[in-house]
C-alpha positions in Angstrom: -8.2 -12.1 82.5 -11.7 -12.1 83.3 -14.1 -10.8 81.7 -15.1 -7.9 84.8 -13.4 -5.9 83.6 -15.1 -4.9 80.5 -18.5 -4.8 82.8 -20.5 -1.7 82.0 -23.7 -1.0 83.9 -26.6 -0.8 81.8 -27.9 2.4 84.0 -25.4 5.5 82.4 -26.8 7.2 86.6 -24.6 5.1 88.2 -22.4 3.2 85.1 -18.6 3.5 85.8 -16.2 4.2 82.4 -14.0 1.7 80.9 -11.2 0.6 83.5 -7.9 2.8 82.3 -5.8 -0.7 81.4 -8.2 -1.0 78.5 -6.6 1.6 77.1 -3.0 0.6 78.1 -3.1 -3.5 78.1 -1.1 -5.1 75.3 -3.6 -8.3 76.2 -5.9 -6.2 75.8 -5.3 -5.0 73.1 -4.4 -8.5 71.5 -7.5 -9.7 72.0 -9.3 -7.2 70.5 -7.9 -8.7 67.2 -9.9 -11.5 67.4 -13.2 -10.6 69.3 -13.5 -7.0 67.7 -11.6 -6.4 64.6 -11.8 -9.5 63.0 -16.3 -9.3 63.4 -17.1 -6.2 62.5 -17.6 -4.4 59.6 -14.6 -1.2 58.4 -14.2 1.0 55.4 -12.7 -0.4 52.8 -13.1 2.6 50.1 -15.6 4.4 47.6 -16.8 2.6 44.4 -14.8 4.7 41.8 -11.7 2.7 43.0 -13.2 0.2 41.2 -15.5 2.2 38.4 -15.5 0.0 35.2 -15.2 -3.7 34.6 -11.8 -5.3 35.1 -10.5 -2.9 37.4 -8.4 -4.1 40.3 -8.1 -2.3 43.8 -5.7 -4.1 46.4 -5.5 -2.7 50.2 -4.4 -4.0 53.6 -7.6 -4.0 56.2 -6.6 -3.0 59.2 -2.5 -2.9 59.1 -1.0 -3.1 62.4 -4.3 -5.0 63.7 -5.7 -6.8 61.4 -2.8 -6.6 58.5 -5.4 -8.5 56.1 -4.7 -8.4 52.4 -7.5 -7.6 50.2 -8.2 -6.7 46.6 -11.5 -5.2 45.5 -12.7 -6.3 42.0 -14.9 -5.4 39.1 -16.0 -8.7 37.0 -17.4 -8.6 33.4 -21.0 -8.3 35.1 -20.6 -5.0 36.6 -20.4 -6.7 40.3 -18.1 -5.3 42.6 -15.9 -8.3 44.6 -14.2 -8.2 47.5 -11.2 -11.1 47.4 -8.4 -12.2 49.7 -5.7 -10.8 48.1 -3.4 -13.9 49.0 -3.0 -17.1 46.6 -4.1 -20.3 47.4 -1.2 -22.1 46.3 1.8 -21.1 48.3 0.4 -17.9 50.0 1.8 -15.1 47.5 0.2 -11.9 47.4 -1.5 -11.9 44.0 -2.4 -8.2 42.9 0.6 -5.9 44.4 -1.0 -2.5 42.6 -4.1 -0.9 40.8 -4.7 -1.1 37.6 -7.0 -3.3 35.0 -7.0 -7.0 34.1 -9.0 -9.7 32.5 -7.8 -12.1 35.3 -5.6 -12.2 38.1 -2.8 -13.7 38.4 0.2 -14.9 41.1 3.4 -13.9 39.6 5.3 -16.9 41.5 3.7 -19.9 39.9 1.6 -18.3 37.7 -1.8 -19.9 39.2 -4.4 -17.5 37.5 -7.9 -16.6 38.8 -11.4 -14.7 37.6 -12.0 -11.4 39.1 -15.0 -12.9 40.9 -12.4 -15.2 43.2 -13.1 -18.3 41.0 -9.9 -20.7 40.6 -9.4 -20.8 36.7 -5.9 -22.7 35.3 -2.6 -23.4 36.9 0.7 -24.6 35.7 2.2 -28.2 35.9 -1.3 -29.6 38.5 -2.0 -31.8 35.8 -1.4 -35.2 38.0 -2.2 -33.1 41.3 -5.7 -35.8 42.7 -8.5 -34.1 43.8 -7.8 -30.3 41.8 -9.4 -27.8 41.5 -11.6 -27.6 44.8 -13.6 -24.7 46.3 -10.4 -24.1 48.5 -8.5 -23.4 45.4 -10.7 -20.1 45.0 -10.0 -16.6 46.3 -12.2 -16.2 49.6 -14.9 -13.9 49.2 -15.3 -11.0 51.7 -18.7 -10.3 52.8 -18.8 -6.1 51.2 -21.5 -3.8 52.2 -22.1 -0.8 49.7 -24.0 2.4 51.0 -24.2 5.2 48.2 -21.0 5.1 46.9 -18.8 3.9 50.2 -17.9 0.3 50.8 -16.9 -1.5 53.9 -16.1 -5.0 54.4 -16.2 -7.2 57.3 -13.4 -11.0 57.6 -16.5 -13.0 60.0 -19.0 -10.6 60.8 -20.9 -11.2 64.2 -24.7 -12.7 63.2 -26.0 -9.7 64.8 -23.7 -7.1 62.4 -26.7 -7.1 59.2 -24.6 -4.4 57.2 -28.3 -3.4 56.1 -29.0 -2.8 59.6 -26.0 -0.7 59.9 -26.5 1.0 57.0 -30.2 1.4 57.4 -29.9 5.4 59.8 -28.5 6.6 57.2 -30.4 5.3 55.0 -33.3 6.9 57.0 -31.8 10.1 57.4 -29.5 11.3 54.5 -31.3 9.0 51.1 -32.6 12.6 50.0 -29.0 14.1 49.8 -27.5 14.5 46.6 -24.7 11.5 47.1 -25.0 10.8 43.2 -23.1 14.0 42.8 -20.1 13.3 45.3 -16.6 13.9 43.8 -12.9 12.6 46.2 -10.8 15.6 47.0 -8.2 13.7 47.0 -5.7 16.6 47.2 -7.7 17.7 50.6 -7.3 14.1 51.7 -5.5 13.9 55.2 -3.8 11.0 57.5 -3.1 12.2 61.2 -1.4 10.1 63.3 -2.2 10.1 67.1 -0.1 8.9 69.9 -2.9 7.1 71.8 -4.9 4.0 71.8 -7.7 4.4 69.2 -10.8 3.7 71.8 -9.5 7.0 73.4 -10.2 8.5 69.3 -13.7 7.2 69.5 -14.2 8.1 73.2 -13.9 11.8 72.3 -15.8 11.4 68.8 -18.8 10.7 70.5 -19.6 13.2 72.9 -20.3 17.1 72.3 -19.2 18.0 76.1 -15.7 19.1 74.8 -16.6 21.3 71.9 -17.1 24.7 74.5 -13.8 23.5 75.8 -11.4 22.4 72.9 -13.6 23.5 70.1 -13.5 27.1 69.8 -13.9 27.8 66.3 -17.0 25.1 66.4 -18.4 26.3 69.3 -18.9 29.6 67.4 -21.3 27.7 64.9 -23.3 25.1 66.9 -25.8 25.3 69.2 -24.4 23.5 72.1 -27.8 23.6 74.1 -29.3 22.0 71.1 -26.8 19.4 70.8 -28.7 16.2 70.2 -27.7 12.2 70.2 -29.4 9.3 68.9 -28.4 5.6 69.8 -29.4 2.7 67.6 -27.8 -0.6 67.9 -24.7 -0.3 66.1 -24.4 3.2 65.4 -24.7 6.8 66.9 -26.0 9.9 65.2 -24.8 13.1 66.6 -27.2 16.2 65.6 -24.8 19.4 65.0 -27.5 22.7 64.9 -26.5 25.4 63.6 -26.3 28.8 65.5 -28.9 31.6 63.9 -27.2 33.0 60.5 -24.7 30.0 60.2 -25.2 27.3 57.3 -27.6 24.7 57.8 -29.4 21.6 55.2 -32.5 22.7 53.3 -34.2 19.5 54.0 -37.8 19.5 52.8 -40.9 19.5 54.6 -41.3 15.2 54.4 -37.4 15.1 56.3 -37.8 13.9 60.0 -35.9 17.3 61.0 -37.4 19.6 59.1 -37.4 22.8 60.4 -34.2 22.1 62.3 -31.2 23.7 61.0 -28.8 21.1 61.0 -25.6 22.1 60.3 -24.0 18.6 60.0 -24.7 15.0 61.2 -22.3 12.8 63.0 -22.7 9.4 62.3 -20.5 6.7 63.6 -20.9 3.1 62.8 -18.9 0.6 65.5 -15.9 0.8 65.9 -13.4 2.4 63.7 -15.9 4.0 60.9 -17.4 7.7 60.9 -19.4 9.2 58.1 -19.8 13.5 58.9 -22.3 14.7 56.5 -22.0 18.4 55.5 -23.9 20.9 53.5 -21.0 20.8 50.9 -20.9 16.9 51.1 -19.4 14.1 53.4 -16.0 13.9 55.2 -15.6 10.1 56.1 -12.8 9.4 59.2 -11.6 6.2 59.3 -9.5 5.1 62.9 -7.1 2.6 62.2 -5.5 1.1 65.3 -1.5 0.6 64.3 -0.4 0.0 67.9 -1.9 0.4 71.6 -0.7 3.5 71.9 -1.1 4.7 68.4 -3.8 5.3 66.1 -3.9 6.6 61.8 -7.0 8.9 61.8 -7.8 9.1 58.0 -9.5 12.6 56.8 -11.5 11.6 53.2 -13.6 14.4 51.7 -16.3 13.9 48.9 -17.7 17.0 47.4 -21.1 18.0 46.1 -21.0 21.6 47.0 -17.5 23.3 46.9 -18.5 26.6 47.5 -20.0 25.5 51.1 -16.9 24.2 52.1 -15.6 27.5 53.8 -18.5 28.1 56.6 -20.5 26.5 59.2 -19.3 23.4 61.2 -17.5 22.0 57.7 -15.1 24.3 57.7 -11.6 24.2 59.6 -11.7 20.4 59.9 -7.7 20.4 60.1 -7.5 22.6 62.9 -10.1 21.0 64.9 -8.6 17.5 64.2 -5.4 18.9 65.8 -7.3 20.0 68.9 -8.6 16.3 68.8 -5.3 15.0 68.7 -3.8 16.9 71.6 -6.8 16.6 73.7 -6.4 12.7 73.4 -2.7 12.3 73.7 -3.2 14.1 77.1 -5.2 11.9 77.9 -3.4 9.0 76.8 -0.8 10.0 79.3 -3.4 10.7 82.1 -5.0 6.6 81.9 -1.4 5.5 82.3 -1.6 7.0 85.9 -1.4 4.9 88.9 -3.6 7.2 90.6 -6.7 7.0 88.2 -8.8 3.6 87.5 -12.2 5.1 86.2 -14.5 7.6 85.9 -18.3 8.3 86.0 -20.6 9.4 82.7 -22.7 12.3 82.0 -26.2 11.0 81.5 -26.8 14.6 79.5 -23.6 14.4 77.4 -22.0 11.1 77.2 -24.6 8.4 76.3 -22.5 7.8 72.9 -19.6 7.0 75.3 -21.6 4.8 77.4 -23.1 3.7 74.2 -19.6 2.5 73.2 -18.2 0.9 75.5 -21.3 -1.3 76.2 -20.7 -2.2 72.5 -16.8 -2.8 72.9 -17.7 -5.0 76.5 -20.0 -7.2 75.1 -17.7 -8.2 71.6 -14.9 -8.3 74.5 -16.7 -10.7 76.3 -18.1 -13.4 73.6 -15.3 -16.4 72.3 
């Protein structure tokens, strides 16, 4: 398979979209694995999983891609861990649910660890040469914290600096009241769509459909002032609010002051979006479970319940489900033999083209 076909013009005036067996190859989609998944950086959680020392958190990253298992950790200092999840003795998985402990431990041979990773005591090793070494210990994940939300990359890429991921929003949102967030858990969501998850992102990213498939939210955004803003690893999507719909109060010292934004659409490559509302911040999370079928997790955290019913916040089930149809149809339209690839809007789709620059080049590298 050469590595053509994941060629994306620089130029979005003449670009061509991604070839339709991107979204349809098994090899494809295999590979991704490897070059994509296993480099970059996903959400993991929020902070509370873990709020007081000796809590334990374990989670599968990625299952169906990935299927990595992890365990998120609170030592005695007040530092938050992020361990492989799997026991360096015989490969048992160590933590099987929440709860709080002084250490962990591998109920198969009993080989106990620290909640920082560190190897600590194990049974009958006593004549075992050469024990313990630094491959007796949990590995470490690298974890990036922003606000409250964690996400944790297996090998990040040298150029993935989660501080230069983080740092737009850092830019943007650091005056926002994030200290105040609560999980809805109860308003907590998972929708499962039957198409490959690039398709997911494809659509998050522009605001050309929202007239078309959006009806509700076309009723409270300005479409004609519809704004997006590339940085390396990340797009920002500017939702304004129509006249007399709900918009941020941002103060005179905020780069968009005097805007009325009525949300902001980050998305951080590839599977992790953070939508920032008056009433607080709806994280989606796209996990790929097969090639032809993707978990889009809905996550609200609260500051300002009683904003949640107005403005572009509001009704994010029904336009999820508008999502989800839009891109199964077109799930079933890139299987075509009669359709290879398509041309960009240069006023509507540079987050596309944005993308899928991003996905060629991780495709490309070994």
């Amino acid at each position: 398979m050469g590595d053509a076909l994941f060629e994306i013009d620089p130029d979005i005036r003449v670009a061509r979209t991604l070839p339709a067996r991107v979204y349809s190859d098994p090899e494809i989609f295999r590979l991704q694995r490897e070059r994509l998944f296993a480099r970059t950086w996903h959400y993991a959680g929020h902070a509370d999983l873990v709020k007081v020392a000796g809590q334990v958190y374990p989670f599968t990253l990625l299952p169906g891609v990935l299927d990595e298992p992890l365990v998120l950790t609170r030592d005695s200092s007040d530092r938050i861990h992020c361990l492989s999840n799997v026991c360096t003795h015989r490969g048992t998985v160590v933590v099987e649910g929440a709860g709080v402990e002084q250490q962990l431990r591998c109920r198969y041979h009993g080989r106990r660890f620290a909640l920082d990773g560190r190897f600590h005591s194990m049974p009958e090793f006593e004549q075992t040469a050469n024990f313990p070494a630094k491959t007796d210990d949990l590995t470490e994940v690298p974890l990036g914290l922003w606000e409250r939300f964690l996400l944790v990359a297996l090998a990040p890429s040298a150029q993935m600096s989660i501080a230069a991921i983080f740092a737009p929003l850092v830019a943007r949102l650091h005056q926002l009241p994030f200290a105040e967030l609560t999980f809805d858990v109860l308003s907590a969501r998972d929708y499962l769509v039957n198409a490959n998850w690039a398709l997911y992102i494809d659509n998050y990213l522009e605001g050309f459909h929202i007239p078309y498939v959006h009806s509700s939210l076309a009723t409270t955004l300005d479409y004609g002032e519809y704004t997006v803003e590339l940085q390396r690893l990340s797009v920002l999507q500017l939702g304004i609010a129509k006249p007399g719909e709900p918009a941020f109060a941002l103060p005179r010292e905020h780069p968009d002051h005097g805007r009325a934004v009525a949300a902001y659409y980050f998305w951080l490559f590839p599977t992790t979006m953070f939508n920032v509302y008056p009433w607080g911040v709806s994280v989606n999370v796209v996990t790929p479970l097969a090639l032809d079928r993707t978990r889009v997790s809905f996550l609200p955290f609260v500051w300002d319940a009683s904003k949640r019913d107005a403005g572009a916040g509001a009704g994010l089930d029904r336009v999820e489900r508008e999502d989800e149809a839009i891109v199964e149809s077109v799930q079933r339209g890139v299987r075509s033999r009669l359709y290879e690839r398509g041309r960009y809007s240069p006023a509507r789709e540079t987050g596309v083209h944005h993308f899928h620059r991003l996905l060629a080049e991780f495709m490309s590298a070994t």
